[in-house]
C-alpha positions in Angstrom: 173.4 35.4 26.5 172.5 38.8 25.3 174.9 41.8 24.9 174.2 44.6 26.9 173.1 47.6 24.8 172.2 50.2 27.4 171.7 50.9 30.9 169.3 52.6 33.5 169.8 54.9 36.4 167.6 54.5 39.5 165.6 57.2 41.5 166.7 55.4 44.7 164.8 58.1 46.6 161.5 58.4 44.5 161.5 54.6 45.3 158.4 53.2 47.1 159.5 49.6 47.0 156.6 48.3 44.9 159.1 45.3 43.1 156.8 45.6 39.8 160.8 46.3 38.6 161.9 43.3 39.4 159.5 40.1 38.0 159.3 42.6 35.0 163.2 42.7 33.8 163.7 40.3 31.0 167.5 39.7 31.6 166.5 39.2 35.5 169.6 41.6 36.4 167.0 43.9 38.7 166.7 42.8 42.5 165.8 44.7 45.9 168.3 46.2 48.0 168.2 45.4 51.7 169.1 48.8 52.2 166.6 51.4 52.3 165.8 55.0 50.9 165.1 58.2 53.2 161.5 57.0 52.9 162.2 53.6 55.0 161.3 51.7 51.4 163.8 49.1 49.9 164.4 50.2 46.2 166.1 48.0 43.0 169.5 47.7 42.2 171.4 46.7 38.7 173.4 44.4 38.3 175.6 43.6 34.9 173.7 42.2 32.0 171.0 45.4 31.0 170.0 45.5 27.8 168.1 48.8 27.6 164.9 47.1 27.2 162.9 49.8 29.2 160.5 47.0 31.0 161.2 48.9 34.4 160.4 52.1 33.2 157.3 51.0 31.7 156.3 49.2 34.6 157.0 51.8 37.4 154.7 53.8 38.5 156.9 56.2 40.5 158.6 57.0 37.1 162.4 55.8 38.6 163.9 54.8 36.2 166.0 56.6 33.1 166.8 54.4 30.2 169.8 54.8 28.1 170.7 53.1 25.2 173.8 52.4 22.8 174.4 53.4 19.8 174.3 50.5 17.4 177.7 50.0 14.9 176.5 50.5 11.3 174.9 47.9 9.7 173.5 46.3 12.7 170.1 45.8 12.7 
């Protein structure tokens, strides 16, 4: 199991419930809400377990997502 080295925020509201997100999320820690947005779509939530690989955010293309990473310890590649 990986350790998570960042995180994402979520544009629930720029949402348009496309799902690219959640296929595309190499830890698998992205699903859809059954909830939905002001828009009527359902939009992704995170669970625990993001690595800050920025798939979503490549993928998207409503541009929700913000990536943010951790700062590595010295000397870790």
């Amino acid at each position: 199991m990986s350790t998570p080295r960042g995180t994402v925020t979520i544009d629930v509201e720029a949402c348009k419930g496309c799902a690219l997100c959640v296929p595309a999320c190499p830890p698998q820690v992205l699903s859809m809400s059954p909830d939905r947005n002001r828009a009527g779509y359902h939009y992704p939530v995170l669970a625990d377990g993001c690595t800050g690989c920025a798939a979503c955010q490549l993928i998207c293309p409503d541009f929700v997502f913000e990536v943010y990473r951790a700062a590595r310890p010295a000397g870790v590649r």
